[in-house]
C-alpha positions as a printed NumPy array, in Angstrom:
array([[-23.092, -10.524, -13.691],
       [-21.124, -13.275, -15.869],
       [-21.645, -16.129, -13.342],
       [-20.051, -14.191, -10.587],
       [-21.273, -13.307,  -7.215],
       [-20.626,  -9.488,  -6.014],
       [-20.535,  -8.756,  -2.243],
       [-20.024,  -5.607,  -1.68 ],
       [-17.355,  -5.17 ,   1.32 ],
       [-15.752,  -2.432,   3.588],
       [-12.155,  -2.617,   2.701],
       [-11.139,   0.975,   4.132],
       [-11.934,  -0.561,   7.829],
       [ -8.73 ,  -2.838,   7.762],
       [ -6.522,  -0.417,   7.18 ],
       [ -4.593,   1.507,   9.389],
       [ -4.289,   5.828,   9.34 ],
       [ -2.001,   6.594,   7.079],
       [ -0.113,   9.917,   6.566],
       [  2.482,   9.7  ,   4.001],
       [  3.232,   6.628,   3.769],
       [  3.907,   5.89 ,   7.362],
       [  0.87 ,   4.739,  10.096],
       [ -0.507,   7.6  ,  11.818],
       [  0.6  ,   6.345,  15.744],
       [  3.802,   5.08 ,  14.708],
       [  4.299,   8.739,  13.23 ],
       [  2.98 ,  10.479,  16.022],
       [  5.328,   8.645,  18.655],
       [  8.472,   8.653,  16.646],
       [  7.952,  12.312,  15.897],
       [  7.822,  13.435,  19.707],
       [ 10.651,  10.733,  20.239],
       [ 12.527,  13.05 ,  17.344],
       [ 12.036,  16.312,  19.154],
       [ 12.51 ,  15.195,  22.518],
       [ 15.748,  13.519,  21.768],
       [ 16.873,  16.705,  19.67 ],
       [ 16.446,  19.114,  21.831],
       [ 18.14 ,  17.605,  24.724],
       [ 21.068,  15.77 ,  22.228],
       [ 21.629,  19.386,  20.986],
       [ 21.815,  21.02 ,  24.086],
       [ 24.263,  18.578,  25.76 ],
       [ 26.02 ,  17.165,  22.586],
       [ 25.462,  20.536,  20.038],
       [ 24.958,  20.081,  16.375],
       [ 26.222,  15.965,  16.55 ],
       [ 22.566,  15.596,  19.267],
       [ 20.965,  15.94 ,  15.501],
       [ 21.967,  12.362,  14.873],
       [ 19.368,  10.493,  16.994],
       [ 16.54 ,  12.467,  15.114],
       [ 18.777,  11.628,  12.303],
       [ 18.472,   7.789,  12.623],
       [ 14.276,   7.86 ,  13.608],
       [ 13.962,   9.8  ,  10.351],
       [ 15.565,   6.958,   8.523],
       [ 13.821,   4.548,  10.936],
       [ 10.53 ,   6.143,   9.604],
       [ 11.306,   5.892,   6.01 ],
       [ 12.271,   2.234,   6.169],
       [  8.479,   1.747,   7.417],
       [  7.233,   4.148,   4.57 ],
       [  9.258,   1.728,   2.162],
       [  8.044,  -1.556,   3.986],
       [  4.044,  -0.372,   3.377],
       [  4.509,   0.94 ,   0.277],
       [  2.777,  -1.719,  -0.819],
       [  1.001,  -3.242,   1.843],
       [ -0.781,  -0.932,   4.84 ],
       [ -0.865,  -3.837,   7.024],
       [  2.804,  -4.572,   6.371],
       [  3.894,  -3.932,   9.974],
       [  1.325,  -6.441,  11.224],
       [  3.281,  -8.96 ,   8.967],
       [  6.305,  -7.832,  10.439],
       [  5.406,  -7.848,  13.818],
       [  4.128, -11.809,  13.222],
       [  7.398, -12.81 ,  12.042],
       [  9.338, -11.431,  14.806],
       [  7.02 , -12.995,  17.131],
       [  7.534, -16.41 ,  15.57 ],
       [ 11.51 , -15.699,  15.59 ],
       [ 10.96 , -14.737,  19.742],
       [  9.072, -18.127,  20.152],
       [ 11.578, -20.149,  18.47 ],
       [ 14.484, -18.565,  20.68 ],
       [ 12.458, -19.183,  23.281],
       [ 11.864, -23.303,  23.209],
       [ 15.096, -23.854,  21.066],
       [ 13.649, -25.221,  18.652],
       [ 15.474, -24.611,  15.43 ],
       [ 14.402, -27.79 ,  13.073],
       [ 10.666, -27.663,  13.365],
       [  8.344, -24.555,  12.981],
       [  5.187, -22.706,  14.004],
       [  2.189, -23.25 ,  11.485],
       [ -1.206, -22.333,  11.546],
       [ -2.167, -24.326,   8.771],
       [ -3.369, -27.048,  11.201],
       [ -1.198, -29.592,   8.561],
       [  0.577, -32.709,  10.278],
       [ -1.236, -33.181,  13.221]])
C-alpha cells in the first residue's frame, strides 16, 4: 500500500440531506414559509404578495450557491455569526475568540 495506512471511513454520515443543492429542512421550512406567505400576500396585496416568495426563492439559492462546494457550509456560517454575536456582546473589538488553545 506504498507506505500508507488506509482506514476505511463513513464520510456520507456528516453530511446533511441534500436536495438540489439546498439542505433538506432548510428546504422544507422555507418552502411552506413560500406558500404560506403567497397565498395570503396575494390575496391581500394581489400579484405584488408574489414578492415575499420572490425574495425566499433568492434566499434559497444564495444557500444552494454557499454549499456548492461545501455541504456543511451553513454550519460554517452559522459559527461565524455566532462569534460576530459574542463579540457584540462583551465589546470586545481588538481581541478574538480562538479555539486553538494558543496564548494562554
Amino acid at each position: 500500500m506504498n507506505g500508507k495506512d488506509v482506514y476505511f471511513t463513513y464520510n456520507g454520515l456528516n453530511r446533511p440531506a441534500m436536495v438540489r443543492g439546498v439542505p433538506l429542512m432548510l428546504l422544507l421550512s422555507c418552502g411552506f414559509l413560500a406558500t404560506f406567505t403567497g397565498f395570503i400576500g396575494v390575496y391581500f396585496l394581489g400579484i405584488f404578495g408574489l414578492v415575499f416568495p420572490l425574495v425566499i426563492g433568492a434566499f434559497l439559492f444564495a444557500v444552494k450557491i454557499i454549499c456548492e462546494n461545501d455541504p456543511n457550509a451553513l454550519r460554517v456560517v452559522k459559527l461565524s455569526f455566532s462569534g460576530m454575536i459574542l463579540k457584540l456582546k462583551h465589546g470586545d473589538w481588538i481581541t478574538g475568540f480562538d479555539s486553538g488553545g494558543y496564548g494562554q
